[in-house]
C-alpha positions in Angstrom: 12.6 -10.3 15.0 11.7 -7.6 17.6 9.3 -5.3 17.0 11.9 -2.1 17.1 13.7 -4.5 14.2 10.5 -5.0 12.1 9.7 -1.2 12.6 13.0 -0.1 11.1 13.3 -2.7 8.4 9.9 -2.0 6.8 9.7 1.6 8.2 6.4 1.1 10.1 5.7 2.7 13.3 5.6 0.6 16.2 2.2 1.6 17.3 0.9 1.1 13.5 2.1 -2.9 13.7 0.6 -3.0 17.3 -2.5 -1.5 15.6 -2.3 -4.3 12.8 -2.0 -7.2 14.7 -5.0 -5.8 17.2 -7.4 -5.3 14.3 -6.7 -8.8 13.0 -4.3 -8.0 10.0 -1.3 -9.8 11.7 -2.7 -12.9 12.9 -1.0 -14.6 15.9 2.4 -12.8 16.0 4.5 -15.4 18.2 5.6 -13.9 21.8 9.2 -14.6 23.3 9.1 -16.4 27.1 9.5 -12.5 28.2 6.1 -12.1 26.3 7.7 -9.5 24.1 6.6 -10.1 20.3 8.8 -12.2 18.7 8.3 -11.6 14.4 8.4 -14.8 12.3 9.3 -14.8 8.5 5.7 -15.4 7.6 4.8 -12.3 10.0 7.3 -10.3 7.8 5.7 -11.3 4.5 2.4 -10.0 5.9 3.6 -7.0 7.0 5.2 -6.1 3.3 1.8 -7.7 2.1 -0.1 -5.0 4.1 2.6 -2.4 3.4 2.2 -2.9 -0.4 -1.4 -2.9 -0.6 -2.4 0.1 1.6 0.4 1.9 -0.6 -2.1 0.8 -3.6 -5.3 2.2 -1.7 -6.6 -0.8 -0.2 -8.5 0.0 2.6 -8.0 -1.6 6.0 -11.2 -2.7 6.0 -10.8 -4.8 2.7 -7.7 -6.0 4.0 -9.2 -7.6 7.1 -11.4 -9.3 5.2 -9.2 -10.4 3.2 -6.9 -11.8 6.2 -10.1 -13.2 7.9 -10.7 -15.1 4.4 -7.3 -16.4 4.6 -7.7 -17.8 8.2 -10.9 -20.0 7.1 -8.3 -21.7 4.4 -8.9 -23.0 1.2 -12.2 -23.1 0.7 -12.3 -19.3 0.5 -10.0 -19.3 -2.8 -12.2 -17.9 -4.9 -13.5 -15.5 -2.8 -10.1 -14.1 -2.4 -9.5 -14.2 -6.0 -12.7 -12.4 -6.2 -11.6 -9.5 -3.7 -8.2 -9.0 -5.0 -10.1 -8.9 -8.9 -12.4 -6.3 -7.5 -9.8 -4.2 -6.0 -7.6 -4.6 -9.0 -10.0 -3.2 -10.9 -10.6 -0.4 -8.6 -6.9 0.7 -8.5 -6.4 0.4 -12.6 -9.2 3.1 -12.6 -7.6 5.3 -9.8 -4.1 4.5 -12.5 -6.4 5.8 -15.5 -7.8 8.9 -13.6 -3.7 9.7 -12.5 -2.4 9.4 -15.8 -5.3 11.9 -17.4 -4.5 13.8 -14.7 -0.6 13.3 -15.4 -1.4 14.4 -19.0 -3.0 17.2 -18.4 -0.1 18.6 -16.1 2.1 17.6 -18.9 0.4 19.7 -21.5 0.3 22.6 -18.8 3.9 22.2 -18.3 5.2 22.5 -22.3 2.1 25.1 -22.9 4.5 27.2 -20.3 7.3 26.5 -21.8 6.6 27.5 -25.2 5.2 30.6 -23.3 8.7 31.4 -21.5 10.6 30.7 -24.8 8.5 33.1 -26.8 9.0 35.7 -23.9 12.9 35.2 -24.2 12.7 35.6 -28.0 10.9 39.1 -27.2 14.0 39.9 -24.4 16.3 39.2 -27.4 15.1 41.8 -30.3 
């Protein structure tokens, strides 16, 4: 795939997965013999990889470690596992805060509309 095609299909900028594979998070992206970049399947799965986790929070820093922990193979399984555990547990609390957060808007919400209903009673008499 192109990089216009891979832009489009996981709405990415172009500069953003030029960024990516500059800073290490999309290893070795294959070039065509015009030297334009040339997207493999497991260049795709990255980029949704990425895609999903910096929609979680995961910082691009964490992810290039992560990536870079990859590279070195299977002898860095656990401390993969470890990374992922750790940022796991990171986003479950930033999940916890939001839904306290989601709660209290909720009770906001239904304190106002017991509020309006009682005014439209008063409109009523």
């Amino acid at each position: 795939m192109t990089i216009a095609e891979v832009s489009k299909k996981y709405d990415i900028s172009q500069d953003t997965l030029r960024y990516y594979e500059r800073i290490g998070l999309l290893p070795n992206v294959n070039r065509n013999k015009s030297g334009f970049r040339d997207y493999t399947d497991d260049d795709c799965r990255w980029i949704e990889f990425i895609k999903c986790m910096r929609g979680a929070g995961l910082s691009i820093e964490v992810l290039i470690e992560y990536v870079e922990l990859f590279q070195k193979g299977d002898s860095t399984v656990e401390a993969r596992k470890r990374l992922l555990i750790e940022q796991r547990n990171q986003l479950k609390a930033r999940i916890d805060d939001m839904q306290k957060t989601l709660d209290r808007l909720d009770y906001k919400i239904e304190y106002y509309d017991q509020l309006i209903s009682v005014k439209e009673k008063d409109l009523r008499k």
